[in-house]
KOLBAMAR-588024 format. One record per residue (C-alpha): residue in three letters; residue number from 1; x, y, z. Coordinates in steps of 0.1 Angstrom, whole numbers, always signed. Layout:
<r 'ALA',NUM,<X,Y,Z>> ...
//
This chain:
<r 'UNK',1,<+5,+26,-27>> <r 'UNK',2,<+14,+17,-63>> <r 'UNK',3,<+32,-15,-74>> <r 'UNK',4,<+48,-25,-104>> <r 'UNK',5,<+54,-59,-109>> <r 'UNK',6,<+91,-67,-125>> <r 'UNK',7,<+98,-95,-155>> <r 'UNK',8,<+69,-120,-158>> <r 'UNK',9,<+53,-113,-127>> <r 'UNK',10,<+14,-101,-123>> <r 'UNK',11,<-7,-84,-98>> <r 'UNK',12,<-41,-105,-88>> <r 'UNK',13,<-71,-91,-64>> <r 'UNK',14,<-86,-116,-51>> <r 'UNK',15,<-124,-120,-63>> <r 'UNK',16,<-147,-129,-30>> <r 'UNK',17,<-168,-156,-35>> <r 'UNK',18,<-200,-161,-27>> <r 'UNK',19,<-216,-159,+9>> <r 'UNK',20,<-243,-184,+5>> <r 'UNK',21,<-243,-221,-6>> <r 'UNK',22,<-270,-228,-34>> <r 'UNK',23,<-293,-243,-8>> <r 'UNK',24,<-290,-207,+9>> <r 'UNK',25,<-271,-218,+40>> <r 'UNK',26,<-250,-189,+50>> <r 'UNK',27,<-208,-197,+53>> <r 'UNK',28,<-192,-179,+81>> <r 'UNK',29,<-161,-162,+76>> <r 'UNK',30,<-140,-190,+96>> <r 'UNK',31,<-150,-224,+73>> <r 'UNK',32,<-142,-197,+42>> <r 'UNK',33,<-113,-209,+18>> <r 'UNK',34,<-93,-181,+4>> <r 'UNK',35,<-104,-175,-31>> <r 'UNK',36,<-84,-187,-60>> <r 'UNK',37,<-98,-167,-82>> <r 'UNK',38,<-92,-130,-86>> <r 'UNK',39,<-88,-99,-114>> <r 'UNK',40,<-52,-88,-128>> <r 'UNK',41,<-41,-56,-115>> <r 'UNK',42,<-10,-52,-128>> <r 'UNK',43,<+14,-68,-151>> <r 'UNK',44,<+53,-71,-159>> <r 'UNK',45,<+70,-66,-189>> <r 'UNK',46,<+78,-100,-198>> <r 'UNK',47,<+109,-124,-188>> <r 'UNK',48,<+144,-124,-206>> <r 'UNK',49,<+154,-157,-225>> <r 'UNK',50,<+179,-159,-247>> <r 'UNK',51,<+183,-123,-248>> <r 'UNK',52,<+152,-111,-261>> <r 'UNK',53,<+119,-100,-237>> <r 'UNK',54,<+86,-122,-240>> <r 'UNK',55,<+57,-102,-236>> <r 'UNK',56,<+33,-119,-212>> <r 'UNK',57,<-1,-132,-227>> <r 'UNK',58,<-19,-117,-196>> <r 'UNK',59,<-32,-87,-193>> <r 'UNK',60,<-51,-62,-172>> <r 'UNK',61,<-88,-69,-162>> <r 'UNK',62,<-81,-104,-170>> <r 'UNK',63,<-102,-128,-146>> <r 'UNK',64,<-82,-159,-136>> <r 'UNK',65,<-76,-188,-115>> <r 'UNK',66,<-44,-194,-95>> <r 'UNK',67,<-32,-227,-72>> <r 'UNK',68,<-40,-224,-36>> <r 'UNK',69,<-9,-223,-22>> <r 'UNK',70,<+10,-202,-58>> <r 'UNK',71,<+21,-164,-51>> <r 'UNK',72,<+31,-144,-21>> <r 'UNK',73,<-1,-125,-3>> <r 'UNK',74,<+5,-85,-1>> <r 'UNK',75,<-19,-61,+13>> <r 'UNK',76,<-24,-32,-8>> <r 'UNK',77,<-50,-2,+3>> <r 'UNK',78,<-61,-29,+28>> <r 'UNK',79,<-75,-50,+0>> <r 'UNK',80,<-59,-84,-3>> <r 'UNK',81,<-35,-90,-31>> <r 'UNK',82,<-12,-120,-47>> <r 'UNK',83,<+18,-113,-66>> <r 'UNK',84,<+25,-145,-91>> <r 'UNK',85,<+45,-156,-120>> <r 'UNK',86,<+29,-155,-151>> <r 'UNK',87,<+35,-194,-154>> <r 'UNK',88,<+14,-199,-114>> <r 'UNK',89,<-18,-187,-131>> <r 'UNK',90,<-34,-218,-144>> <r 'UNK',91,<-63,-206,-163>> <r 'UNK',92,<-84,-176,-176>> <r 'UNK',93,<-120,-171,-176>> <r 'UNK',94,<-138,-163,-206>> <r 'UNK',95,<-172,-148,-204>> 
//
């Protein structure tokens, strides 16, 4: 399946974290917070003000970080997915 999001809205994958504390205990799947961070996927075209389209300062591949509760959860290809506005996604990690 194929989405494409509309206006200033992006496509994030969530990014799994990791499995182990540093002290190497093990977290089971049920004490696991959802990950806010995750990979863009896809992104809109911009929003309309005033007339005139802003392009979005995201873009694909980007690695960000997102509010816990920001977005609405979709399931795509069975992979878990948010869909946000361009203005939920608080930061974006540099490497």
């Amino acid at each position: 399946m194929k989405l494409k999001p509309l206006y200033d809205r992006v496509i994030v994958k969530r990014v799994e974290e990791e499995e182990k504390t540093k002290g190497g205990i093990i977290i089971p799947d049920s004490a696991k917070e959802k990950p806010r961070e995750g990979k863009v996927v896809a992104v809109g075209e911009g929003k309309i003000e005033g007339g005139k389209r802003i392009k979005p300062e995201l873009k694909k591949k980007d690695r960000v970080l997102f509010g816990k509760y920001s977005g609405t959860e979709v399931k795509i290809d069975g992979d878990d997915h948010v869909i946000l506005r361009e203005d939920e996604i608080l930061a974006v990690i540099e490497k």
